[in-house]
C-alpha positions as CSV (number, residue, x, y, z in Angstrom):
1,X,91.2,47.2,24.2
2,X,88.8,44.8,25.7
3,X,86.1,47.2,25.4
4,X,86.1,46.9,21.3
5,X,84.0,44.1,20.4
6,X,84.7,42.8,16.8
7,X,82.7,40.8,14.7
8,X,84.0,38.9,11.9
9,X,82.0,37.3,9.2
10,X,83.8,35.1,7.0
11,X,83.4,31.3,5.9
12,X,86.9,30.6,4.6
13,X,88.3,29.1,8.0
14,X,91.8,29.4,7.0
15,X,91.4,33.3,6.6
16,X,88.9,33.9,9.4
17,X,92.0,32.2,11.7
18,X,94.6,34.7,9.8
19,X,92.2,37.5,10.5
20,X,91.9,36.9,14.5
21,X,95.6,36.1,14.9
22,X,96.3,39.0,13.3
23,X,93.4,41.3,15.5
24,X,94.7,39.3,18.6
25,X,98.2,40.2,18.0
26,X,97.2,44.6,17.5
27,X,95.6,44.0,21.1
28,X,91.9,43.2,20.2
29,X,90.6,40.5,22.3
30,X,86.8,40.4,22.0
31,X,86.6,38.9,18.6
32,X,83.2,37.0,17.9
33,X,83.6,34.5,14.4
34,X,80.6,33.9,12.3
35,X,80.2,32.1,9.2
36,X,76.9,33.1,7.7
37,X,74.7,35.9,6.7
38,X,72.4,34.9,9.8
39,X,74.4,34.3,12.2
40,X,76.0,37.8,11.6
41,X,72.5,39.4,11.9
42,X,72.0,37.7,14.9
43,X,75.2,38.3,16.7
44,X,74.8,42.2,16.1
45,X,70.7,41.8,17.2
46,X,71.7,40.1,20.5
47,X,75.2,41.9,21.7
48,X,77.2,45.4,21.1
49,X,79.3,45.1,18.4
50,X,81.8,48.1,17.9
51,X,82.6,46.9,14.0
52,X,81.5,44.2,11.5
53,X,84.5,42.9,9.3
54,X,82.4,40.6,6.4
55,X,83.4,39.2,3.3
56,X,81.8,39.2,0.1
57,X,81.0,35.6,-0.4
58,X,79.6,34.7,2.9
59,X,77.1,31.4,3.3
60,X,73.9,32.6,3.1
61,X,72.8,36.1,1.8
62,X,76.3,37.6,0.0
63,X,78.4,39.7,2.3
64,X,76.9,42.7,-0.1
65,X,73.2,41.8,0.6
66,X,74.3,41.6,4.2
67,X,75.2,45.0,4.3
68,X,72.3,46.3,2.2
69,X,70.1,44.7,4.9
70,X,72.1,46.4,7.9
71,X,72.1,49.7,6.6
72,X,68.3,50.2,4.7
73,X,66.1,47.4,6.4
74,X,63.4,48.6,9.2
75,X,64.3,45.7,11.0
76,X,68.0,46.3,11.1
77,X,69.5,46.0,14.6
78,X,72.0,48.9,13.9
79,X,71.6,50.2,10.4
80,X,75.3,52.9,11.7
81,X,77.4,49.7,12.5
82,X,80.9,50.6,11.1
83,X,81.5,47.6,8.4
84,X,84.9,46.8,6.7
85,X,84.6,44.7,3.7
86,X,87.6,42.2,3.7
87,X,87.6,40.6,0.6
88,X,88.9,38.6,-2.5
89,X,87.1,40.4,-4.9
90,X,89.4,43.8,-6.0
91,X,87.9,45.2,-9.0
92,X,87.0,48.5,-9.5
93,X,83.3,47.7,-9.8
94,X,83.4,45.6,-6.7
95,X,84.8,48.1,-5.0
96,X,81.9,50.9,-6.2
97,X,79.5,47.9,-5.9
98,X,80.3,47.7,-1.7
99,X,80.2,51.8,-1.5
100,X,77.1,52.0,-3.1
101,X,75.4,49.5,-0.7
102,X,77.0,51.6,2.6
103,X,80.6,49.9,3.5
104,X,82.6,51.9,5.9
105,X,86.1,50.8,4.5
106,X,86.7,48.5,1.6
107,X,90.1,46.1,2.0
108,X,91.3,43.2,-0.8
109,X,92.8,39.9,0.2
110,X,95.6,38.9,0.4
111,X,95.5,41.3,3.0
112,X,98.5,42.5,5.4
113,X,98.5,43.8,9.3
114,X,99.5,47.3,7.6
115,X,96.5,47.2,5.4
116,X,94.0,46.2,7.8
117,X,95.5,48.3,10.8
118,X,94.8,51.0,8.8
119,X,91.3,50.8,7.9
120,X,90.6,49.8,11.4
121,X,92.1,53.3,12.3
122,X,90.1,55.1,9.6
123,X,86.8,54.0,11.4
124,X,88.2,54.5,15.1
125,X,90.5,57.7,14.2
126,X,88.5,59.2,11.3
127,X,85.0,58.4,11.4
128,X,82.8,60.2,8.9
129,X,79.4,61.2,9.0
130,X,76.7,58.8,8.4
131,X,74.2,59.7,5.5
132,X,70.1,58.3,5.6
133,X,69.1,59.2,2.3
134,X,66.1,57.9,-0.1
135,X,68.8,56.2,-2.6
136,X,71.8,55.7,-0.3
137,X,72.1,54.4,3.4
138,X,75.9,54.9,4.7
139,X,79.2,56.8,6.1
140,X,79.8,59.9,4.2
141,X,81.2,59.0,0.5
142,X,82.9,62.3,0.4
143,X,85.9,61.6,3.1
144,X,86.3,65.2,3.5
145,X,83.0,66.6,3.1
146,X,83.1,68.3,-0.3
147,X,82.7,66.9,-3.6
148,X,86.0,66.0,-5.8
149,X,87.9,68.7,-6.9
150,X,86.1,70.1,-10.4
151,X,82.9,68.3,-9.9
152,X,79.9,70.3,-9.0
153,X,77.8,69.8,-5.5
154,X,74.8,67.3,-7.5
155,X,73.0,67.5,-4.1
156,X,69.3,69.1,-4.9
157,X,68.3,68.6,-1.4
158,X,69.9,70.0,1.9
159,X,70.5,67.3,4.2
160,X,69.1,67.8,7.8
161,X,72.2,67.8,10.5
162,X,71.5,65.8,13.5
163,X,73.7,63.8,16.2
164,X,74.5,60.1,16.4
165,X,72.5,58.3,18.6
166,X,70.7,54.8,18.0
167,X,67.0,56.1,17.4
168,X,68.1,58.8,15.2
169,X,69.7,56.0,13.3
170,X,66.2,54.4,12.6
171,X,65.0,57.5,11.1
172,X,63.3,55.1,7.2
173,X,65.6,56.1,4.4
174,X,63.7,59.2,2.5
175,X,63.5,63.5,1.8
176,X,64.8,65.3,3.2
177,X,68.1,63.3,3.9
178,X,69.7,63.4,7.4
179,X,73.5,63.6,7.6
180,X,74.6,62.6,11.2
181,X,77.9,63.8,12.7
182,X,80.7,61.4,12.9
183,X,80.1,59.0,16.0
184,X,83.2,58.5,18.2
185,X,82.0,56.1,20.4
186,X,84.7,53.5,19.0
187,X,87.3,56.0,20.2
188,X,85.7,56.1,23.9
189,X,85.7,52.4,24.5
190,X,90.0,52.1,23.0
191,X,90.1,54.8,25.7
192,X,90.8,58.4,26.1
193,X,92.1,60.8,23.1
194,X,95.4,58.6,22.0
195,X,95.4,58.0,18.4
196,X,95.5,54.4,17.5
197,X,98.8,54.8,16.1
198,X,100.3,55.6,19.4
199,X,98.2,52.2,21.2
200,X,99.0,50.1,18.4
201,X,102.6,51.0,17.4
202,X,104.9,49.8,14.3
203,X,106.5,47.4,16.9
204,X,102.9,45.5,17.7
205,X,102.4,45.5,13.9
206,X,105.4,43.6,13.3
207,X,104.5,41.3,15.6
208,X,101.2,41.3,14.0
209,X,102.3,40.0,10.4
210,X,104.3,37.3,12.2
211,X,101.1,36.0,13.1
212,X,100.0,36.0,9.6
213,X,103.3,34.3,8.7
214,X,103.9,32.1,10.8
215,X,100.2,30.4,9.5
216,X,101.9,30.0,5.9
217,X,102.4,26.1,6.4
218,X,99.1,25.3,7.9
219,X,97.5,27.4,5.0
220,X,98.9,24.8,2.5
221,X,96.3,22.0,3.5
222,X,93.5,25.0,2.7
223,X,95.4,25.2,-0.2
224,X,95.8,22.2,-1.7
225,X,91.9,21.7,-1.7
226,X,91.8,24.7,-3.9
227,X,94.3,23.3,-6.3
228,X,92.3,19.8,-6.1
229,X,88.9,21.5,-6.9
230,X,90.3,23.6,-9.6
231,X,92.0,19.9,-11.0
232,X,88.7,18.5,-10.7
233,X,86.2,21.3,-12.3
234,X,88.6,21.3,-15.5
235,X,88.2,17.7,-15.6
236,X,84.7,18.0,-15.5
237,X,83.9,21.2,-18.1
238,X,86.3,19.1,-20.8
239,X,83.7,16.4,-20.4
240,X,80.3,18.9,-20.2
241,X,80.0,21.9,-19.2
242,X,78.7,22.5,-15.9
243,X,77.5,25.7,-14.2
244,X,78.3,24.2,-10.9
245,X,81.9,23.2,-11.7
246,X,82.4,26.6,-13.5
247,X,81.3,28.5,-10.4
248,X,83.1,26.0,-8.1
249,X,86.4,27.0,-10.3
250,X,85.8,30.8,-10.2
251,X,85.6,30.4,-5.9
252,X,88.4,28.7,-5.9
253,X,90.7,31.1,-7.6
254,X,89.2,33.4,-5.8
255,X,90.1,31.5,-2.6
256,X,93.5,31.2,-4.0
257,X,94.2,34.8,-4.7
258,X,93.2,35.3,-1.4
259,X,95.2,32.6,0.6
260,X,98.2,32.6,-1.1
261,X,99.0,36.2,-1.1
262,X,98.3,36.5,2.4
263,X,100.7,33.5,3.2
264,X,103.3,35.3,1.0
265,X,102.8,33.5,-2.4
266,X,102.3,36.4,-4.5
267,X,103.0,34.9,-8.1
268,X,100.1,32.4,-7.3
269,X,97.7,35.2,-5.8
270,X,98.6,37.1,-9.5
271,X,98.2,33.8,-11.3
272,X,94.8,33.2,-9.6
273,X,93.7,37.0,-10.2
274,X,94.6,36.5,-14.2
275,X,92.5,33.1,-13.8
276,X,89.9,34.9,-12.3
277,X,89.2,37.6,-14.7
278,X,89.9,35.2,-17.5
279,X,86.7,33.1,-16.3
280,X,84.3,36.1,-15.4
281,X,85.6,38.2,-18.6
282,X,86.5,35.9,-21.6
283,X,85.6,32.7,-21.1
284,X,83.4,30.8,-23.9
285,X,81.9,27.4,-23.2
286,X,81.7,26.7,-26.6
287,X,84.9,27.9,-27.3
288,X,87.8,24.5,-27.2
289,X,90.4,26.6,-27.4
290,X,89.5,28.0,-23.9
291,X,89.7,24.9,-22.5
292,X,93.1,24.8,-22.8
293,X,93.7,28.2,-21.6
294,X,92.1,26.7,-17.9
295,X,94.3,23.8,-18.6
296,X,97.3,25.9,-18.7
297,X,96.3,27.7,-15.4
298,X,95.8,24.9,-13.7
299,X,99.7,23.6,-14.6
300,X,100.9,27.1,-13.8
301,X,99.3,27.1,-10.4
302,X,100.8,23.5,-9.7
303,X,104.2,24.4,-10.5
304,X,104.3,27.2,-8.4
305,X,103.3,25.2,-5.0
306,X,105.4,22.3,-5.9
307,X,108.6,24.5,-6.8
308,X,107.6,27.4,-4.1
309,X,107.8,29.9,-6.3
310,X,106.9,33.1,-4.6
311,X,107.5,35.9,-6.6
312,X,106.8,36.5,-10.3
313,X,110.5,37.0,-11.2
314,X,112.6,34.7,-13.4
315,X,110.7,31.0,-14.2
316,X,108.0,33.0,-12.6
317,X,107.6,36.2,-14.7
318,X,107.9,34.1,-17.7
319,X,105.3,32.1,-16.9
320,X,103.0,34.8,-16.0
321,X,104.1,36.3,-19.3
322,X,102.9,33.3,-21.4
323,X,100.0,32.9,-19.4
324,X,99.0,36.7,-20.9
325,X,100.0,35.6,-24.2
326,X,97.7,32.7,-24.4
327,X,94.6,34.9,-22.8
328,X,95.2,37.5,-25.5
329,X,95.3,35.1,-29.2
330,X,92.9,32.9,-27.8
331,X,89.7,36.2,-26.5
């Protein structure tokens, strides 16, 4: 599949490696790595790219902003570039937040070869149309063309049918919208009418993970730096609090969640998600008592590395378990 040229845009080296192992090992071999905003823009202005895989929290503009540029900017070099979000942020509003702006597929780290196969094989399999509308710039939101079932068509204006091509695509966002048929120009360059699961097979998948797996050692320097800055940042807010060392702590359990769930630590990825949403949701500076809660984290998250606890079962469970406890008598 030398034909398919992938882009990945992702500033977390550790993942970014994950991510093209795993790519390399499904058969894709023109992968092109970028770690900012820019440099993203820049490799899709200067070369065909078939598909943009971004994260969120990208240097530069966010992954989101990124995308909002692609899709609705005059200057955009291809405003119907298929774009997978591939992410550590999972909520439900990040998740309507990236739909909303125009992403083609939406998939959370930790991430597997299964997961990401399978939105790669939505956009090359299943493409959808691709809307250019006054308030929204995108593929389709309606997969299969029709509203939910028991929701009412809230379209007030007919949309204009036309074919994909590249001009079309720079038609500026306004009334009446113009839906374009789904483009299946990624499905050309795999070659011929196979579907992908038949070119990359359950066999090539396996293989696939391994080369996610067999990164779970390396990952632990990545790791480690995540554990240190969390250490660190909870030092520092006990003394003052700090914007910077809050929002270095809520990227790295982010980075955490991510990293250690791909590498097969799950209890820490849940640990790191509970962390998370503890820090964006609950969390009161002038609160002491929350202090302690990060404190507690913190040890949780320690233990687990240095006693390789995987799963939340047993000493795990019951730590995740307290952990809940002390979020809920100390909101």
């Amino acid at each position: 599949m030398r034909n398919v040229s992938i882009l990945l845009a992702d500033s977390d080296i550790c993942l970014a490696q994950a991510v093209m192992h795993n790519l390399r090992a499904m058969g894709f071999s023109n992968i092109t790595h970028v770690k900012t905003s820019a440099d993203a823009v820049q490799a899709i202005r200067s070369q065909a790219v078939s598909f943009l895989i971004t994260e969120w929290d990208i240097k530069g503009t966010s992954g989101v902003e990124l995308v909002r540029y692609l899709r609705r900017s005059d200057e955009s070099p291809n405003r119907g570039i298929p774009i997978i979000m591939l992410t550590g942020r999972g909520e439900l509003t990040d998740v309507q937040s990236a739909r909303d702006v125009g992403i083609t597929e939406f998939v959370v780290k930790p991430f597997s070869a299964q997961t990401l196969f399978s939105r790669i094989e939505q956009i090359i399999d299943h493409p959808r149309p691709f809307v250019v509308a006054k308030e929204y710039v995108g593929p389709e939101r309606r997969r299969r063309g029709l509203p939910p079932p028991g929701v009412a068509d809230r379209r007030t204006t007919k949309p204009i049918a036309a074919v994909p091509s590249r001009e079309g695509l720079k038609t500026p966002p306004g009334s009446p919208p113009v839906i374009f048929a789904a483009d299946f120009a990624i499905r050309h360059q795999v070659g011929g009418n196979r579907p992908l699961t038949t070119i990359i097979t359950p066999d090539i998948l396996k293989d696939a993970q391994k080369a996610i797996d067999g990164m779970a050692e390396e990952s632990f320097t990545w790791i480690r730096e995540d554990l240190k800055t969390l250490q660190d940042s909870s030092d520092a807010l006990k003394k003052l609090y700090s914007g910077f060392a809050f929002d270095a702590m809520k990227a790295a359990t982010l980075s955490i969640k991510a990293r250690a769930g791909t590498f097969g630590y799950r209890m820490a990825s849940d640990v790191a998600r509970l962390f998370f949403l503890f820090l964006t949701t609950d969390f009161k500076p002038t609160n002491p008592r929350h202090l302690i809660v990060i404190e507690k984290h913190v040890q949780v998250l320690m233990i687990i590395f240095a006693q390789k606890i995987k799963e939340r079962q047993g000493v795990g469970a019951d730590l995740y378990v307290e952990l809940e406890r002390l979020i809920s008598v100390n909101r």
